[in-house]
N, C-alpha and C positions, 0 to 999 in steps of 0.2 A: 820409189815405192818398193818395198819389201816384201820378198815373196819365199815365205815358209810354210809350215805344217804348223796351226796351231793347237796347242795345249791345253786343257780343262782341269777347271778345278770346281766340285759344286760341292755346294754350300748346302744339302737340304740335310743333312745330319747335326748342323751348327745355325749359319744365318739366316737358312729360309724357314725354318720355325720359329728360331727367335724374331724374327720380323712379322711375323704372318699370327703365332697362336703361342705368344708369351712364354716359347722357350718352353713350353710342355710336354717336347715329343717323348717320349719314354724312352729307356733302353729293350723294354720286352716288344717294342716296336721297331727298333730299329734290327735286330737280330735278325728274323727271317730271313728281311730282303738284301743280308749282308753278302750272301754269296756272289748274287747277282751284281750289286754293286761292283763287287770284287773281281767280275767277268771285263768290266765296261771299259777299261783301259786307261781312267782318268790318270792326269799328272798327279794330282791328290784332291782327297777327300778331306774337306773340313769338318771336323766333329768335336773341339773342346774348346773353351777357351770362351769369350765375352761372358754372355750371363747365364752361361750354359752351366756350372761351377755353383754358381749363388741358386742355380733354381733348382739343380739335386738336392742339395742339402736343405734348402727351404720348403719345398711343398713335393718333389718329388719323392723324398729321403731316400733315396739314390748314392750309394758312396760314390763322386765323381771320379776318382782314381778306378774305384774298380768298372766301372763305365767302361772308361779310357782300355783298360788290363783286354776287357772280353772284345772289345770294338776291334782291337788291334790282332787277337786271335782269330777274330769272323774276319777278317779283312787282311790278310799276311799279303798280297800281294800291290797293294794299292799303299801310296805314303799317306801318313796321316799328318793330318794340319792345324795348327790353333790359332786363334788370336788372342796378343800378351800385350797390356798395356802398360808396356816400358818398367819404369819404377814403382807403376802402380800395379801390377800384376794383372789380377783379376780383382779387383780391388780398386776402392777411391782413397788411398793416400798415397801416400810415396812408403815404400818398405827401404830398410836396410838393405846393404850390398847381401849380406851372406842370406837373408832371406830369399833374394830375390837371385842368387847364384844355387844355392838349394831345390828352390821349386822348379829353374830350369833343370837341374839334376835329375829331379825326379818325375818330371814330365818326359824329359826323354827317353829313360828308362822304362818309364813305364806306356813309351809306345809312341809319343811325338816324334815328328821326323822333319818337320816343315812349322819355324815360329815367324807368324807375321805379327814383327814389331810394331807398336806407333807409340807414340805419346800427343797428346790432348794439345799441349803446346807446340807441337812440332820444335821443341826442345832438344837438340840431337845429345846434349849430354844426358839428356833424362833416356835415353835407349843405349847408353854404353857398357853399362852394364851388362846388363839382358843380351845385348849381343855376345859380347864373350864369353857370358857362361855357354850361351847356345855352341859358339866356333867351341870351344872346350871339348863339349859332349859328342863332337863331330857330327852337329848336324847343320840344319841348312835354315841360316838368319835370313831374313827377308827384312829389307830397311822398308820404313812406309812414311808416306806422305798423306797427312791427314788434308782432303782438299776443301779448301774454301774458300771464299772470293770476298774481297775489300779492297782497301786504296792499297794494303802496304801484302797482299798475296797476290802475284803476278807468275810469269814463265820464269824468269829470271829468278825469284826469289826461290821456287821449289827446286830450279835445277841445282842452285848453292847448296838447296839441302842434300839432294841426292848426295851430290859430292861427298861432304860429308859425310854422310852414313856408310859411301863405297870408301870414305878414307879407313873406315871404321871395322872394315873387312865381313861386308853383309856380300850372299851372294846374289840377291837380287833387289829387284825394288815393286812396290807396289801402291801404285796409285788410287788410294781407298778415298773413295767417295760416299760417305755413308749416308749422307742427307738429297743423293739425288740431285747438284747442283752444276755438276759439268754437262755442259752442251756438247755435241758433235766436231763442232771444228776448234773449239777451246781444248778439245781432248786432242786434237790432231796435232796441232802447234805444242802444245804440253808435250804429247809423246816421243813427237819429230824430235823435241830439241834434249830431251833427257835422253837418245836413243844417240845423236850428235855427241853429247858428252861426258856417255858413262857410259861403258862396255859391259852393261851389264842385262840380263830379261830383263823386261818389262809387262807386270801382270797389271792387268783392268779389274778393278772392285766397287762396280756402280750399281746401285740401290736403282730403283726404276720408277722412282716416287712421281716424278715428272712427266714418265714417258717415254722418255726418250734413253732405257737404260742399251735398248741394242742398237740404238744409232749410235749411242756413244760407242761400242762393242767395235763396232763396223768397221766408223771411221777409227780407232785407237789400231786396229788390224792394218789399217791402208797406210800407217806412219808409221808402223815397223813394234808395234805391240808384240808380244809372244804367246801373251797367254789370257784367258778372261774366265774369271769367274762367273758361273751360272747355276741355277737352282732348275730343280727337275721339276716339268711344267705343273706337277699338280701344286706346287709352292712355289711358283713363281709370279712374276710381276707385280707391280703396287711398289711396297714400301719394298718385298725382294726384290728378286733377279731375275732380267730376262732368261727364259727359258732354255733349259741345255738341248733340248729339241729341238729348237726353233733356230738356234744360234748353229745347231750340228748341220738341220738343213740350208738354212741359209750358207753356208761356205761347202756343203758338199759340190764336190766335182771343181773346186774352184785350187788353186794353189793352196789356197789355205786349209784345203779341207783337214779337219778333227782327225779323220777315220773314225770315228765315234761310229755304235752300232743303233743305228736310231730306233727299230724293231724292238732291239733287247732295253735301249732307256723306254719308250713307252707302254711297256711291259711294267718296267719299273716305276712309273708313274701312277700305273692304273693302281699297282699297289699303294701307293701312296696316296692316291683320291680316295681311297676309301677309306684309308687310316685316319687321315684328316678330319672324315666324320666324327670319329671317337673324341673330337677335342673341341665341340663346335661352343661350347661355353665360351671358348678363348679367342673365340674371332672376334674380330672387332671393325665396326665401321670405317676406322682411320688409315686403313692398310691397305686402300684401293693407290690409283693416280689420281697424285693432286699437284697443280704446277702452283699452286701457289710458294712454293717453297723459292721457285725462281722468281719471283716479287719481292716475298718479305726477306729471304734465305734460311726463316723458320722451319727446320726441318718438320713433318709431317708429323710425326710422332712426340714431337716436341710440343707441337699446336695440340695434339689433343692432351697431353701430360696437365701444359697448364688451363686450357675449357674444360678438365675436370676439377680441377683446384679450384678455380674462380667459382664454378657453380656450387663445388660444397661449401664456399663463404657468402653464397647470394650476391657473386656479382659477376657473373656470365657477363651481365650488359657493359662492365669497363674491358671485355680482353680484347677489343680492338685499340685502346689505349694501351694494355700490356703489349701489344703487338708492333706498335709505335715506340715505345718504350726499349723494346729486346735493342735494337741498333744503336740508340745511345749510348747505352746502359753499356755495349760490344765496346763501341769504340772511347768508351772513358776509361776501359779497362784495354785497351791495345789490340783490336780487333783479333781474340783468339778466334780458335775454329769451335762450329758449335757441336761437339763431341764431349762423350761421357771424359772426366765430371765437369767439362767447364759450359756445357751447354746446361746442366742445373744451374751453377754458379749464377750466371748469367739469369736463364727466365727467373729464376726466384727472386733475385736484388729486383728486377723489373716490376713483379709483381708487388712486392715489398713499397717499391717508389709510388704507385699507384693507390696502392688503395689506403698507403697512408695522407696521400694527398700534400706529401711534402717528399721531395728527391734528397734519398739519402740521408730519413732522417733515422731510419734505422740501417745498420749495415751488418748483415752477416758475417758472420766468423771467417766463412768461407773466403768472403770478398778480401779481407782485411789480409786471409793469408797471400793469396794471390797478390795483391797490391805491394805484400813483402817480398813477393818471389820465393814465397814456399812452394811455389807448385813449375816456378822454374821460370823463363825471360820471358817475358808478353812477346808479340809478335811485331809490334809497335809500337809509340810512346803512350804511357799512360797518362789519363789526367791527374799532373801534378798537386792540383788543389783537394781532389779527391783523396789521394795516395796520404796527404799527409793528415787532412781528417781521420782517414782511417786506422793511420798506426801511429797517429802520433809521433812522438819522442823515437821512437824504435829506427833500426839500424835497417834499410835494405838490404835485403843477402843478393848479393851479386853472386856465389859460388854457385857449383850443382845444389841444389837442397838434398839431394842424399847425403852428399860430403858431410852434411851436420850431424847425422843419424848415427847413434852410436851401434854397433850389433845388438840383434833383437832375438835372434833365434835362440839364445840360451834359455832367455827370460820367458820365452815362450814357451818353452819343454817345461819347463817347472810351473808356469801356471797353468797347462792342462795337465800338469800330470799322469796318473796312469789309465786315463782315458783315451788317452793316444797309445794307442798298442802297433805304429810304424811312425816314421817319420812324415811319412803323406798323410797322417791324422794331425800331425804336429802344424803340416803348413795348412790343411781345412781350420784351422782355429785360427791361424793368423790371418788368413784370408778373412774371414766372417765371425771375428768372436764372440759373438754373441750366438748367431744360428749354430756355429760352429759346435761351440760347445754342448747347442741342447741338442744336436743331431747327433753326438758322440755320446752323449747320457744316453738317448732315448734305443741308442743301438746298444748301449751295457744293458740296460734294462728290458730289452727287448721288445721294444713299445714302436717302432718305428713304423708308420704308415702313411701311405702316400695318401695327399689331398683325394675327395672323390670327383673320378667321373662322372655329369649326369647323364642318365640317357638322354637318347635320341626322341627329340618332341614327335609324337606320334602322328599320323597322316592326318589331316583334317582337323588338328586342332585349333580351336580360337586363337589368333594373334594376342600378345601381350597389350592387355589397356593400357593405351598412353602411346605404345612403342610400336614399330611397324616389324611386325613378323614373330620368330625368336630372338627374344632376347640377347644381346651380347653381355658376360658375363663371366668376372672375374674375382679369385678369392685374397684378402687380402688383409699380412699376419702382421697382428701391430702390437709389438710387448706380449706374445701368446697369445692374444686373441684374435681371434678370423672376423674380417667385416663383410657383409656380401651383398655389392651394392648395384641396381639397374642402370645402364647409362642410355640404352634406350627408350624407355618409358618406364611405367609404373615399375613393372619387371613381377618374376615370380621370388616365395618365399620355400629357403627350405632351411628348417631347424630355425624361423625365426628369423634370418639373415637374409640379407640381399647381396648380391652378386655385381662387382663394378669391374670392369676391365679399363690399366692405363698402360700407355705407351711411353720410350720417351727417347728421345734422341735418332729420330728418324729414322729408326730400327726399332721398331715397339720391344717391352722387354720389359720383365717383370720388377718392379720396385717398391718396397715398402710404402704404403702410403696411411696416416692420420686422418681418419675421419674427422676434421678438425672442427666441423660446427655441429660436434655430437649434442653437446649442452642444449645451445638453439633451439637444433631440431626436438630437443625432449623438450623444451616448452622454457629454456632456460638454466643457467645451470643457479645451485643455491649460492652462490657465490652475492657478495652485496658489487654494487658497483661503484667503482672510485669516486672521488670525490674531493677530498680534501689535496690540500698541496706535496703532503708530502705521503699520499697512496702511489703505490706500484700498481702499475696494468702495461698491459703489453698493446700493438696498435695490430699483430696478427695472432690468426688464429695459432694454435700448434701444442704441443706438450712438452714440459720441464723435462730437461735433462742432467740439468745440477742444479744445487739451490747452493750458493757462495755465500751466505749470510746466516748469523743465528739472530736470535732475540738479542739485546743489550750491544749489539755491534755499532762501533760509530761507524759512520758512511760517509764519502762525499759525494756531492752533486756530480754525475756521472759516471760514475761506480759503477761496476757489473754487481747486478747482486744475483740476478739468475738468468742460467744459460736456455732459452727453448731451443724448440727442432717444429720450422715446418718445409713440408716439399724435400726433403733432405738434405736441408742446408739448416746451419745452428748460428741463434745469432744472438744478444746479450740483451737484457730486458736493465736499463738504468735506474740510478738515483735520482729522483728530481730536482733533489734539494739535500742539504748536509745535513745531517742529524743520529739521530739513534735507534737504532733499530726496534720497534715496541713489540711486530706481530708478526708471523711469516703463516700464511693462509696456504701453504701448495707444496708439495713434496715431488720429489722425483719421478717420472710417470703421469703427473697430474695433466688433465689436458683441460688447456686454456682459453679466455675467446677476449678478444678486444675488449675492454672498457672495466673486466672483473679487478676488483682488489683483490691483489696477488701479496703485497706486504705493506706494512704501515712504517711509516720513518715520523719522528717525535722531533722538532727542531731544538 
């Protein structure tokens, strides 16, 4: 047993709001109680990095950079921390090497000090990258272990990884547990044996979704751990982190004690309980403890991403089928971890299988690239009969999938052109270009303004009909428009909208989402409904994101002829039959519902 001084690092400037209230905390919030913070002695402070990035620039309109610039000013004494998702940055694709060696550039620069790597696949060449540009900039890579549990993720397979990442010249490692699925003595054996054969810290990053995030804390400390992440108790536990309170008292006076000033954190708490009120639209039911995650391995936030999907399609009643579905669906595809983006991947194909009432008979884009190894090695074998339904004719890529990527960051400078007035505007566009770009308009223009706060529901008010209490309630921007929907009952209206809050990936966390049975619920949409052999319709809801065909095109049976988007996965609407193209009923943007004639084919 190993007996040190352990380390903190808390997360309530990054993952305990993103986990707890949709990544809303502001920066005119966080400022105040930055001195204080800056008093407490942590190893580091987390503040950039997961969806913290995508939700400046989308509802906060926040320049994330200059976030980052003021954070690092109120906070000179304290290192500052991110999470980088390998190739994919902050981001769901894979970027180019010099993207993705730039933005390390200018995250350091502008005040990172501490990168915790991972990638989704636990792909170690999908983080080589990112690690040397970090070793470059002279600061401090952190290798990660995305953890998750199946036939082919064991003790032995994550220590191989370690390995590799410490071949890779990371200074440390960290064992991110984001869905809440290590146990106590599965964390002890794990820790003991990466502590045996890599000379390197070892930091604890457990979600507390289950329960048990400071047992794991405890036991991870009694196997020779160095350091644990914790969030400050007014944001802690549930889908966060056990509390840096709780975890300081618990090891005071003990070997391991913090020194942490427990007086001055709960000082800093009170601050924070009352901050919290200001954002109480963004709580949400799903962020308490839920063990069912150690049943299904569904992370919590995962569960409610798709029980809000199913009920905007009217079919709540199949998600215990989706729920039986997600483990197939894992293990046809090589048991990944369910982690942004393959934990979308995954529940969407599930949902997809279900409510078409046939496995696979539509398959997402998304799936199809994974199955090629655009998103890097599965973690296991896939299913072969699947693999080749999906891509066909097409070549597996065995190499890194960056290696294919030609440099991108030119092409990027000149398509935002002189709306990027730094280089950190240049990588906000490539990061998000879409948001990107209208956050960089609406700041030339001078229009930029953050989502609103609602107030605080007054004493004594009526509970919401339908829903128990206030309302949980979330805003959310699709193509420009804001939809605002109840997810606990009726809910209240304001400007006409209703208010929906969703989470996903067992750290709740803001993501665009399609009101996808808008038609429906209007009563229908004018659309006629399919019929003949050779009309187009789609079997999910969602909305056009390409339209691949004109009028007078010949087709063949199985053709893509348009791309949609639902849940945020893109997947291709076919040809039934060979023929000629007569009608195209749907343009870009248009949003769709099962059974509508989308286009007509002439045999």
């Amino acid at each position: 047993m190993s007996i040190k001084k352990i380390t903190v690092t808390d997360t309530i400037l990054r993952d305990a709001h993103q986990s707890l209230i949709a990544t809303r905390l502001r920066l005119d919030d966080m400022l105040p109680i930055c001195a204080k913070l800056d008093q407490v002695g942590y190893w580091s402070l987390e503040v950039w990095g997961g969806a913290t990035f995508d939700a400046c620039v989308r509802f906060l309109k926040e320049d994330p950079w200059e976030r980052l610039r003021q954070l690092k000013a109120a906070l000179p004494n304290t290192r500052l921390q991110m999470l980088l998702r390998g190739q994919n940055l902050l981001g769901y694709r894979h970027y180019s090497d010099d993207v993705v060696r730039a933005f390390v550039a200018k995250a350091a620069v502008n005040g990172i000090e501490v990168f915790r790597i991972f990638d989704a696949m636990n792909d170690v060449r999908n983080l080589r990258t990112a690690i040397e540009a970090v070793k470059a900039a002279g600061k401090h890579a952190q290798g990660t272990l995305a953890y998750t549990t199946s036939p082919v993720h064991d003790t032995a397979a994550f220590v191989r990884q370690a390995e590799a990442m410490a071949a890779l010249g990371v200074d440390s490692l960290a064992i991110k547990d984001m869905a809440g699925l290590l146990t106590p003595y599965a964390t002890f054996e794990l820790v003991r044996a990466l502590k045996e054969r890599v000379s390197l810290p070892v930091f604890i990053h457990s979600h507390d979704t289950a329960g048990m995030g400071a047992m794991v804390q405890l036991k991870a400390i009694e196997a020779g751990a160095d350091h644990i992440d914790t969030a400050i108790g007014a944001m802690a536990w549930g889908t966060s982190h056990p509390a840096t309170e709780s975890m300081v008292a618990a090891l005071r006076d003990t070997p391991w004690d913090t020194g942490l000033d427990l007086a001055l954190l709960q000082e800093i708490s009170q601050y924070f309980q009352q901050i919290r009120l200001k954002y109480h639209q963004f709580e949400s039911p799903f962020t308490g403890v839920d063990t069912r995650v150690q049943v299904n391995q569904v992370p919590g936030g995962m569960m409610s991403n798709l029980a809000n999907q199913l009920k905007e399609q009217g079919a709540l009643g199949r998600i215990d089928e989706v729920f039986a579905e997600i483990p197939r669906v894992r293990e046809d595809l090589g048991f990944p971890p369910l982690v942004t983006p393959t934990s979308q991947i995954v529940g969407t194909q599930a949902v997809f299988n279900v409510l078409a009432g046939e496995r696979y008979k539509t398959i997402t884009n998304e799936v199809k690239l994974y199955l090629q190894g655009r998103y890097g090695q599965a973690p296991g074998p896939v299913n072969e009969q699947l693999r080749a339904q999906a891509i066909g004719h097409e070549d597996v890529i065995e190499v890194r999938p960056a290696d294919l990527l030609k440099p991108e960051l030119a092409r990027l400078r000149e398509e935002i052109g002189s709306l990027a007035r730094s280089e950190e505007d240049v990588l906000t566009y490539a990061m998000f270009p879409d948001i990107g770009r209208k956050f960089l308009e609406e700041r030339a223009a001078g229009t930029l303004k953050p989502e609103a706060l609602l107030p605080l529901p007054q004493a004594g008010a009526p509970a919401t009909p339908g829903g128990d209490g206030v309302p949980t309630e979330f805003v959310v921007d699709v193509h420009g428009e804001s939809y605002r929907i109840d997810i606990t009952g009726v809910g209240v209206k304001t400007d006409g909208k209703r208010h929906f809050y969703l989470s996903i990936d067992g750290m709740p966390e803001e993501v665009v989402f399609e009101p996808l049975n808008q038609f429906v619920s209007a009563g229908g949409s004018k659309r006629q409904q399919a019929s003949a052999a050779g009309d187009v319709s789609t079997s999910m809801p969602g909305n056009i994101v390409e339209v691949l065909v004109k009028v007078g095109d010949p087709v063949k049976a199985g053709q893509a002829l348009l791309i949609s988007e639902a849940m945020k996965m893109e997947s291709e609407i076919q040809a039934p039959i060979d023929g000629i193209v007569q009608a195209v009923h749907v343009a870009k943007g248009d949003r769709v519902n099962p059974g509508e004639l989308l286009l007509e084919i002439a045999p």
